[in-house]
PDB file of N, CA, C and O in Angstrom:
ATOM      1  N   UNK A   1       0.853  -1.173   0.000  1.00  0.00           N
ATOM      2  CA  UNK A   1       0.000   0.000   0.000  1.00  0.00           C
ATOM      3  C   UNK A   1       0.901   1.240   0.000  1.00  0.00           C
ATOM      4  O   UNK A   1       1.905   1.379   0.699  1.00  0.00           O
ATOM      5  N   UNK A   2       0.483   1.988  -0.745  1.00  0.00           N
ATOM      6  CA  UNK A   2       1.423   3.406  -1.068  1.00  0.00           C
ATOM      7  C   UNK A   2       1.116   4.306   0.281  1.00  0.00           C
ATOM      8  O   UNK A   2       0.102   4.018   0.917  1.00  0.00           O
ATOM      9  N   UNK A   3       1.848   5.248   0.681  1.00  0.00           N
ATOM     10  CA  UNK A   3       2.174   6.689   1.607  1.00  0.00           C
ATOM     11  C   UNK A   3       0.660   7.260   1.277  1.00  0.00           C
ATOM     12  O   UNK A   3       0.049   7.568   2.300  1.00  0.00           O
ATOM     13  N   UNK A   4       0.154   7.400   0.410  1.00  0.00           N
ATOM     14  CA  UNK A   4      -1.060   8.213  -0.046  1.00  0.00           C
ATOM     15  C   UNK A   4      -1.999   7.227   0.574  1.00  0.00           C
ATOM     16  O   UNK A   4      -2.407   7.505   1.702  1.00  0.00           O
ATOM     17  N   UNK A   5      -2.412   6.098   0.001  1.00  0.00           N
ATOM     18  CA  UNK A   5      -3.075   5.358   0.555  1.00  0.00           C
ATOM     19  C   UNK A   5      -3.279   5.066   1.771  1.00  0.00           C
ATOM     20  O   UNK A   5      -4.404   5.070   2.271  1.00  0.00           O
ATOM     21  N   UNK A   6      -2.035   4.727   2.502  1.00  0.00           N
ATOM     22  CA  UNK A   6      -2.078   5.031   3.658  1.00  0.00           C
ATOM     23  C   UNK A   6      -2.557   6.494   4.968  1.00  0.00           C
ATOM     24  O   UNK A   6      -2.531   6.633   6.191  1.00  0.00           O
ATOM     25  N   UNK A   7      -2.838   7.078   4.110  1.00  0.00           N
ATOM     26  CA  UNK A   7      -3.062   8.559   5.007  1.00  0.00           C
ATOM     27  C   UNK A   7      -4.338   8.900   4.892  1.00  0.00           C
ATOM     28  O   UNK A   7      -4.919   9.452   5.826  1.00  0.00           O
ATOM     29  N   UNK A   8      -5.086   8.551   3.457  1.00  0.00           N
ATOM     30  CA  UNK A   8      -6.786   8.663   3.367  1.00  0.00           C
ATOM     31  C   UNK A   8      -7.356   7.685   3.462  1.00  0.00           C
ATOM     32  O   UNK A   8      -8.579   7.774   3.352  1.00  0.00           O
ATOM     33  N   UNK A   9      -6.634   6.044   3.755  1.00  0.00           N
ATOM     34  CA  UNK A   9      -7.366   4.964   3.882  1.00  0.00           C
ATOM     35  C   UNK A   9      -7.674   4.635   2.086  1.00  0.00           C
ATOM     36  O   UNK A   9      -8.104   5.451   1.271  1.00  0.00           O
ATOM     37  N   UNK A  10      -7.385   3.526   1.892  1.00  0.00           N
ATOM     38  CA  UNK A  10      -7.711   2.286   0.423  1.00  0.00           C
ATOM     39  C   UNK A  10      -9.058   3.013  -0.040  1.00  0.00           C
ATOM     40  O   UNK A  10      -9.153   3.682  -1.069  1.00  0.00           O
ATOM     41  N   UNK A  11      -9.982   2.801   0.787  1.00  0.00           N
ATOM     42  CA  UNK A  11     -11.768   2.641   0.032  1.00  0.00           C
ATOM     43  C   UNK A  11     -11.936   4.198  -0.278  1.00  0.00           C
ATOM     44  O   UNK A  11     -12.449   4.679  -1.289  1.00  0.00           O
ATOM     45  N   UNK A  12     -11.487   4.765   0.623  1.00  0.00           N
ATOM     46  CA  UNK A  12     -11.777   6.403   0.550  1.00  0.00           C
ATOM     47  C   UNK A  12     -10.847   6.806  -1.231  1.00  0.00           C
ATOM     48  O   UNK A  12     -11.329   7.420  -2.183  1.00  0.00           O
ATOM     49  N   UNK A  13      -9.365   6.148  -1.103  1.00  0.00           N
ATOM     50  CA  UNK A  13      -8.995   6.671  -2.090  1.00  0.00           C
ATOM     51  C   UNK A  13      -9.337   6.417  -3.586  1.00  0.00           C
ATOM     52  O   UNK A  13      -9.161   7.084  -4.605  1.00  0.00           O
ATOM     53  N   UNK A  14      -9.846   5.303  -3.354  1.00  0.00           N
ATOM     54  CA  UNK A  14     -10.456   4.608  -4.824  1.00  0.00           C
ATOM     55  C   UNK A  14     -12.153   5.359  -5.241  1.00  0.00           C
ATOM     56  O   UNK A  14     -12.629   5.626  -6.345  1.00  0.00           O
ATOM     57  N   UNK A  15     -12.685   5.515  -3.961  1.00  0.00           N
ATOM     58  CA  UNK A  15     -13.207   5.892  -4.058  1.00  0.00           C
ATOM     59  C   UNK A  15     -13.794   7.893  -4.386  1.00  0.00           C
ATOM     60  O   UNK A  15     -14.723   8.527  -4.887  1.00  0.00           O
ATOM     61  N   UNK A  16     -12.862   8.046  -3.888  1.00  0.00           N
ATOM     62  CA  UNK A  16     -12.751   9.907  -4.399  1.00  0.00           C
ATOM     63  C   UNK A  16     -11.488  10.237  -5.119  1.00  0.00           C
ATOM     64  O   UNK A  16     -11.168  11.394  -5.393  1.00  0.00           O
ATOM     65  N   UNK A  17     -10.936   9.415  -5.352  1.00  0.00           N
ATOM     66  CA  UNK A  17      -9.134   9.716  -6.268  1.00  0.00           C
ATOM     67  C   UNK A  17      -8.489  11.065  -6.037  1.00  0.00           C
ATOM     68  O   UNK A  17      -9.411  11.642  -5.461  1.00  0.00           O
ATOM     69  N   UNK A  18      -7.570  11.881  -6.110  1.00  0.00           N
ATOM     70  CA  UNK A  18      -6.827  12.494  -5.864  1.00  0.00           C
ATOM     71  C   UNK A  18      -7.514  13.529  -4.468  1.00  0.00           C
ATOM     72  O   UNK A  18      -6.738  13.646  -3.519  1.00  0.00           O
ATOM     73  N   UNK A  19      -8.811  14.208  -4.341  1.00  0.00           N
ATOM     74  CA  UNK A  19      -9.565  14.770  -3.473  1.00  0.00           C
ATOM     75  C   UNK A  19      -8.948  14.112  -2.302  1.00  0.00           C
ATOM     76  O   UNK A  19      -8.513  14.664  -1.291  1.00  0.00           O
ATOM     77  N   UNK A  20      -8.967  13.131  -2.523  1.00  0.00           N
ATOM     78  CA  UNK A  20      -8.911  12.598  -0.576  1.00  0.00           C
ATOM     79  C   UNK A  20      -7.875  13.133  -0.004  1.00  0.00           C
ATOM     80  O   UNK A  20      -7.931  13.428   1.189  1.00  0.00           O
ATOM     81  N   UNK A  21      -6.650  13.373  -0.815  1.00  0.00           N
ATOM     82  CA  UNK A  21      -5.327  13.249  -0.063  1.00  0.00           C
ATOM     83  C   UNK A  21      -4.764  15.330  -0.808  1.00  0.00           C
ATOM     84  O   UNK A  21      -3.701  15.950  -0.770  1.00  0.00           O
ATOM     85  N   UNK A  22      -5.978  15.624  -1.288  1.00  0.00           N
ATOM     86  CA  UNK A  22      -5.415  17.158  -1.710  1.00  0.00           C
ATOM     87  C   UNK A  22      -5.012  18.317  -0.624  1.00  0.00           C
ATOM     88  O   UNK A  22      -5.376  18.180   0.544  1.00  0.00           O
ATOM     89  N   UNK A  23      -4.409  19.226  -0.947  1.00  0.00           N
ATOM     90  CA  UNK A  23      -4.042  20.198   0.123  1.00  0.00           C
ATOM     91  C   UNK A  23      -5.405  21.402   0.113  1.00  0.00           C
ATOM     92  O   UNK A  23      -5.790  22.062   1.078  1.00  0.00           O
ATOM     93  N   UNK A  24      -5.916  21.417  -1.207  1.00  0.00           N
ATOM     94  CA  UNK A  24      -6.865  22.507  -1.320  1.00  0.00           C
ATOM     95  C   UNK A  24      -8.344  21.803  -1.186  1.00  0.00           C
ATOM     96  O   UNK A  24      -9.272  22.428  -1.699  1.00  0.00           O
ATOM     97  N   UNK A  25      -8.635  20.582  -0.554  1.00  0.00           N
ATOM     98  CA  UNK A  25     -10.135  20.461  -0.364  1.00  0.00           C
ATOM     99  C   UNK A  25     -10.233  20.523   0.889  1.00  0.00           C
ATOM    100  O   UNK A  25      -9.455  20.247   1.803  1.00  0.00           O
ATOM    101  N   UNK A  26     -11.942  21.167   0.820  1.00  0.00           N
ATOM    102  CA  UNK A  26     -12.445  20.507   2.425  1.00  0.00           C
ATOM    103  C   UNK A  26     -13.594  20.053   2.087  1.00  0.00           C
ATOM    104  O   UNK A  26     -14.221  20.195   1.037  1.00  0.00           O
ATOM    105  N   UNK A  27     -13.867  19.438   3.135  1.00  0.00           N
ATOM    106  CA  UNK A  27     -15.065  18.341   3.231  1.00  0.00           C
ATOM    107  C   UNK A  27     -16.004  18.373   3.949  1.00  0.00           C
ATOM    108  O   UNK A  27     -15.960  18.106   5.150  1.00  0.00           O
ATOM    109  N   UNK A  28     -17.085  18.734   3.270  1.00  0.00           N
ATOM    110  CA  UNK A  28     -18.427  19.359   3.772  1.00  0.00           C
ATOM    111  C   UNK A  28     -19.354  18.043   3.696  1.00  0.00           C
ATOM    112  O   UNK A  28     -19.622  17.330   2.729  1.00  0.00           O
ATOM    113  N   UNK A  29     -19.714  17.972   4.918  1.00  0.00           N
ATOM    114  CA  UNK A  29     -20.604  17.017   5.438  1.00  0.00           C
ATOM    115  C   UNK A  29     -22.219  17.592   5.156  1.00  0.00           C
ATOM    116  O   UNK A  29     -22.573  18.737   5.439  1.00  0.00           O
ATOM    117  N   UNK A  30     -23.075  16.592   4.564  1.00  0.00           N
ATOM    118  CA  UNK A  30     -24.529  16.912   5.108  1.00  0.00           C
ATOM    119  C   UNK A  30     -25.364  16.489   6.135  1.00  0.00           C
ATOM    120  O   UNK A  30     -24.859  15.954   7.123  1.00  0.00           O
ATOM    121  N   UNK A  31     -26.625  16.655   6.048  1.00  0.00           N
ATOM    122  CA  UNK A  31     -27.002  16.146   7.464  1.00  0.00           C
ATOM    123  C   UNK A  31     -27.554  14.641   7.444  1.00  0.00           C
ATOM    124  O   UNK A  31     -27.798  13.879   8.380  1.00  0.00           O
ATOM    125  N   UNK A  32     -27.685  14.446   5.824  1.00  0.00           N
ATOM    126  CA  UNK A  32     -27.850  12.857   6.159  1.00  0.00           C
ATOM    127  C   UNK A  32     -26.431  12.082   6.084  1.00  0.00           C
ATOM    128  O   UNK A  32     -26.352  10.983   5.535  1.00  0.00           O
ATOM    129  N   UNK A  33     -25.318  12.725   6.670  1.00  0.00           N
ATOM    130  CA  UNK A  33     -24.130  11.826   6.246  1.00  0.00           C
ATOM    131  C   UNK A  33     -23.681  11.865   4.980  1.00  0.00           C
ATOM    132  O   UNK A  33     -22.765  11.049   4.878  1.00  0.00           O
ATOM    133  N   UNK A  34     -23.901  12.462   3.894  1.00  0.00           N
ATOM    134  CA  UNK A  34     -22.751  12.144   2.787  1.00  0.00           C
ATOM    135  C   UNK A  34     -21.760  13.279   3.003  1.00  0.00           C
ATOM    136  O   UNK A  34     -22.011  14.226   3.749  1.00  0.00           O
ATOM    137  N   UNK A  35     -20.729  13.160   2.386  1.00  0.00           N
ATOM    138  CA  UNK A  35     -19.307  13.816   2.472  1.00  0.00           C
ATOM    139  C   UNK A  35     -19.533  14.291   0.902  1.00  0.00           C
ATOM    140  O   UNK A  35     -19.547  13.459  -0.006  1.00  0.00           O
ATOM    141  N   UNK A  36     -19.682  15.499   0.704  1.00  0.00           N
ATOM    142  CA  UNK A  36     -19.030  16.542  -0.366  1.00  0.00           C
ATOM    143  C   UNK A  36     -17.434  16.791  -0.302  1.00  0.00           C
ATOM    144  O   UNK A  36     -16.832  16.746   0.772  1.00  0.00           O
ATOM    145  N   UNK A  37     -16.999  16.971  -1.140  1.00  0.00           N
ATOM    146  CA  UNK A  37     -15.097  17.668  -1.326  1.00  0.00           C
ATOM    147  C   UNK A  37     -15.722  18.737  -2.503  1.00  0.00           C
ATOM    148  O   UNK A  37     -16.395  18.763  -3.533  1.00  0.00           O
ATOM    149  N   UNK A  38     -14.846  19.739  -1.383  1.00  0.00           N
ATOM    150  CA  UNK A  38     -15.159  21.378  -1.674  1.00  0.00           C
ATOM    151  C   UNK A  38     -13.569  21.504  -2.398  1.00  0.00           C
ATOM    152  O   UNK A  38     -12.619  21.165  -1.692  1.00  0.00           O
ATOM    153  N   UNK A  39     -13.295  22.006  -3.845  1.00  0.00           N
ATOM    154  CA  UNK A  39     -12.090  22.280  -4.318  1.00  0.00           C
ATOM    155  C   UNK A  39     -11.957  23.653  -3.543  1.00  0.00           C
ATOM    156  O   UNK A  39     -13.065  23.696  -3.008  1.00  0.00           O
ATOM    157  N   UNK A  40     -11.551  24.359  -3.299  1.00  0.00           N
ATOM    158  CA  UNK A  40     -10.940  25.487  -2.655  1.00  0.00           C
ATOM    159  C   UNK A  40     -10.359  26.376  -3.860  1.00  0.00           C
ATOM    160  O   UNK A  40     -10.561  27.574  -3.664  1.00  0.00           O
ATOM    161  N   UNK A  41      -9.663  26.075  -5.101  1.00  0.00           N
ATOM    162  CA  UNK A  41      -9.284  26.159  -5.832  1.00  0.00           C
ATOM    163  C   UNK A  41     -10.253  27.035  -6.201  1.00  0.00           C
ATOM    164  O   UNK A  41     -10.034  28.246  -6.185  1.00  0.00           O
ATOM    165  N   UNK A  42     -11.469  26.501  -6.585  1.00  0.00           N
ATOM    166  CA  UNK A  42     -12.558  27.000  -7.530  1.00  0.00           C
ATOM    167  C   UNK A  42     -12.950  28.823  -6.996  1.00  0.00           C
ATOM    168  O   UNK A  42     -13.603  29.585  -7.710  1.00  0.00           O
ATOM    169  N   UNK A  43     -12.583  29.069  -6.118  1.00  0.00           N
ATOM    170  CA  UNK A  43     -12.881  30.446  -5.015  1.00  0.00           C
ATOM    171  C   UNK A  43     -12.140  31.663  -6.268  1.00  0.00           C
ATOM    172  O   UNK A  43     -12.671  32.547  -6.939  1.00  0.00           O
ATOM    173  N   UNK A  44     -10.343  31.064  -6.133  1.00  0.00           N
ATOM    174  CA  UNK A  44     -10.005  31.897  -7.182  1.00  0.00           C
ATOM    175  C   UNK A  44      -9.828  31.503  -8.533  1.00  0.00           C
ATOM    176  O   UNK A  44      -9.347  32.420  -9.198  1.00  0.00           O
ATOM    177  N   UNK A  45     -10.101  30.195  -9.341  1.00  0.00           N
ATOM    178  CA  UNK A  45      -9.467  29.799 -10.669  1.00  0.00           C
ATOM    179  C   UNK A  45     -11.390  29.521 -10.619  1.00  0.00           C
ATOM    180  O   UNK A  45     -11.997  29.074  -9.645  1.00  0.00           O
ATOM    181  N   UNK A  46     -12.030  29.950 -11.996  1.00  0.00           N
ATOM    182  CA  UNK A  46     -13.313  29.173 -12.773  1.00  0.00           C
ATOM    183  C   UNK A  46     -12.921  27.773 -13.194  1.00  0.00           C
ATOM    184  O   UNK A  46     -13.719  26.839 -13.113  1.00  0.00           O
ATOM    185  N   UNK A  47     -11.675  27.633 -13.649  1.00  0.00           N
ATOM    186  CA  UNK A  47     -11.257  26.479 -14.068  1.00  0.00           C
ATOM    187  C   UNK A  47     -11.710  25.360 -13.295  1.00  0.00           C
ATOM    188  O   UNK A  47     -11.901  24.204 -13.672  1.00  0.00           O
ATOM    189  N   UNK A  48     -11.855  25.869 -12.158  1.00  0.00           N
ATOM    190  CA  UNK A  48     -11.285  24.434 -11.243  1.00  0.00           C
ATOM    191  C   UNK A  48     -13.333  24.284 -10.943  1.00  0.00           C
ATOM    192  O   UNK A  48     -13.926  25.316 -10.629  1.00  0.00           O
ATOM    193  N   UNK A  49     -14.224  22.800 -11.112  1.00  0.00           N
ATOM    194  CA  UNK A  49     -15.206  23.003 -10.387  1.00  0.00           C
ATOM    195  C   UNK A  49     -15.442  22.961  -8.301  1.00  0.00           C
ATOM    196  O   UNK A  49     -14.992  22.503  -7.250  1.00  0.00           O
ATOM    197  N   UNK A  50     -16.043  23.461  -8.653  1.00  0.00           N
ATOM    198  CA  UNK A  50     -16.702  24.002  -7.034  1.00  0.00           C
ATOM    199  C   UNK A  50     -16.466  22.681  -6.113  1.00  0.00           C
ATOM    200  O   UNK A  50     -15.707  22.654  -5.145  1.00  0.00           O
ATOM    201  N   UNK A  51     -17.417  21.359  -6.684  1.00  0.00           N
ATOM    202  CA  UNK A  51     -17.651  20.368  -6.616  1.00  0.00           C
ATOM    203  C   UNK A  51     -17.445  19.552  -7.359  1.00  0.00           C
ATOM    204  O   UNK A  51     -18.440  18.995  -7.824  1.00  0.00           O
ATOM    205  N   UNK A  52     -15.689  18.959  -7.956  1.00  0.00           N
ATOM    206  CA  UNK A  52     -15.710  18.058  -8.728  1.00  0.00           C
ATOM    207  C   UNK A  52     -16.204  16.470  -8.794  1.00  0.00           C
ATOM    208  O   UNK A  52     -16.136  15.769  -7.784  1.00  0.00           O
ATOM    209  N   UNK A  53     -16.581  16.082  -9.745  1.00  0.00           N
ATOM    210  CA  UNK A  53     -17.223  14.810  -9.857  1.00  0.00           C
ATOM    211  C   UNK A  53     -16.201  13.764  -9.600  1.00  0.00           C
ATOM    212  O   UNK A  53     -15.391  13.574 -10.507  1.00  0.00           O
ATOM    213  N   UNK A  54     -16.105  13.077  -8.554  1.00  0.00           N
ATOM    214  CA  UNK A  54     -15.596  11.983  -7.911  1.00  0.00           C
ATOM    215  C   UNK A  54     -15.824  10.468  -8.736  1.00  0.00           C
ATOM    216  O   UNK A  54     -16.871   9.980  -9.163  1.00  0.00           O
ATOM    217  N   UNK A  55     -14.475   9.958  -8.777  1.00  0.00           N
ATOM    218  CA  UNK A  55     -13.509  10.173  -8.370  1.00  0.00           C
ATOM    219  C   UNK A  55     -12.415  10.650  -9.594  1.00  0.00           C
ATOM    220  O   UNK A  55     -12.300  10.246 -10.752  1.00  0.00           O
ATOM    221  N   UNK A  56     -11.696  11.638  -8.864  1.00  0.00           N
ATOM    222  CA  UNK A  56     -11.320  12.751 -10.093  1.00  0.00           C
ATOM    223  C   UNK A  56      -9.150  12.298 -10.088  1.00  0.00           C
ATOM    224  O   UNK A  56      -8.319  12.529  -9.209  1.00  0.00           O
ATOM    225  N   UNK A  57      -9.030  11.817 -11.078  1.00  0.00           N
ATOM    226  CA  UNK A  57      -7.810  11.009 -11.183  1.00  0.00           C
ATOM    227  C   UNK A  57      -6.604  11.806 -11.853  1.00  0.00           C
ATOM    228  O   UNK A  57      -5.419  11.507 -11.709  1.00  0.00           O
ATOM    229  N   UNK A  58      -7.162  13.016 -12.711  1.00  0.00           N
ATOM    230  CA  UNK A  58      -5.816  13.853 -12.387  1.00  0.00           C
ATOM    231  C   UNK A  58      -6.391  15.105 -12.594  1.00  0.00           C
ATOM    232  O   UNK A  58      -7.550  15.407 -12.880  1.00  0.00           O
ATOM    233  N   UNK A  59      -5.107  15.988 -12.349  1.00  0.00           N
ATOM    234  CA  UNK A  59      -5.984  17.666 -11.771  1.00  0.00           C
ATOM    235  C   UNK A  59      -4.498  18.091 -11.553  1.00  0.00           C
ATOM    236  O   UNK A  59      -3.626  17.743 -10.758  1.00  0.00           O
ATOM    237  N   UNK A  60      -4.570  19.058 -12.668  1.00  0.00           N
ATOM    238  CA  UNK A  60      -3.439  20.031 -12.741  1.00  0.00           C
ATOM    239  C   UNK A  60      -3.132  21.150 -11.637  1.00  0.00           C
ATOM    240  O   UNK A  60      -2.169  21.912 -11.713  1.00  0.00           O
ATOM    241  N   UNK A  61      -4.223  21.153 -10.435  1.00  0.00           N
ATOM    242  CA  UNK A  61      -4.029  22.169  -9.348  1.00  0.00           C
ATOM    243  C   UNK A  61      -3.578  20.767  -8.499  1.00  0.00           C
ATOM    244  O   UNK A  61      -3.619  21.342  -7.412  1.00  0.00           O
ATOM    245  N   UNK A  62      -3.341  19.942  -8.282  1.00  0.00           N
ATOM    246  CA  UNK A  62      -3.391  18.860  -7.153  1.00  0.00           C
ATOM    247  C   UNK A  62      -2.292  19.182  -6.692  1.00  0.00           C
ATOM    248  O   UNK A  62      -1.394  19.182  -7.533  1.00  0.00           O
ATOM    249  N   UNK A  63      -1.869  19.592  -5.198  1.00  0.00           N
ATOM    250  CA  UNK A  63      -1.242  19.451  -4.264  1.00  0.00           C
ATOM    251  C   UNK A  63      -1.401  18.400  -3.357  1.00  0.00           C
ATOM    252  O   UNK A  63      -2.567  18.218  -3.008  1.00  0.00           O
ATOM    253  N   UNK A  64      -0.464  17.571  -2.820  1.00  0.00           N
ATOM    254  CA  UNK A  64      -0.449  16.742  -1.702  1.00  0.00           C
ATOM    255  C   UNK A  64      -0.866  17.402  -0.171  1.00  0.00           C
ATOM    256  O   UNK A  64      -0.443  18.544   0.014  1.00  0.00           O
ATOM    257  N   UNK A  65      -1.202  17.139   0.301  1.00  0.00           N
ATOM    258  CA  UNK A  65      -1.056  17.385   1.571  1.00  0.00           C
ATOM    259  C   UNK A  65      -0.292  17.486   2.635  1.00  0.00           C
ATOM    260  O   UNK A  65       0.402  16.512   2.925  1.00  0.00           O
ATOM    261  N   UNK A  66      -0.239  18.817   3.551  1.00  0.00           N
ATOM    262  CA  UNK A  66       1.416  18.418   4.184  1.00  0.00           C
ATOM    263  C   UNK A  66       0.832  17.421   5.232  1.00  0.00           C
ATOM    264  O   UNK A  66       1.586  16.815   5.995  1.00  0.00           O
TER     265      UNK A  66
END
């Protein structure tokens, strides 16, 4: 299992691809429990969506996380 994998957990990462482990998302919960990933990005670049469609496998803004 890779360093990445290891830090957002296997199911999470397959399941949301690069989002899980980015420096610019946050993760907005609703009230029935699902998890949104908020790009942060999107605030100052149009480029980037608000709410990208999961699971999003490459992305020219992607930072790691420290």
């Amino acid at each position: 299992m890779s360093e990445q994998a290891d830090r957002a957990g296997a199911p999470e990462l397959r399941r949301v691809g690069l989002c899980a482990t980015c420096a610019h998302r946050r993760e907005v919960p609703n009230r029935r429990g699902s998890v949104f990933y908020l790009c942060r990005l999107s605030q100052s670049d149009p480029a980037y969506p608000r709410y990208p469609r999961l699971p999003v496998l490459s992305c020219a803004g992607y930072e790691h996380e420290r």
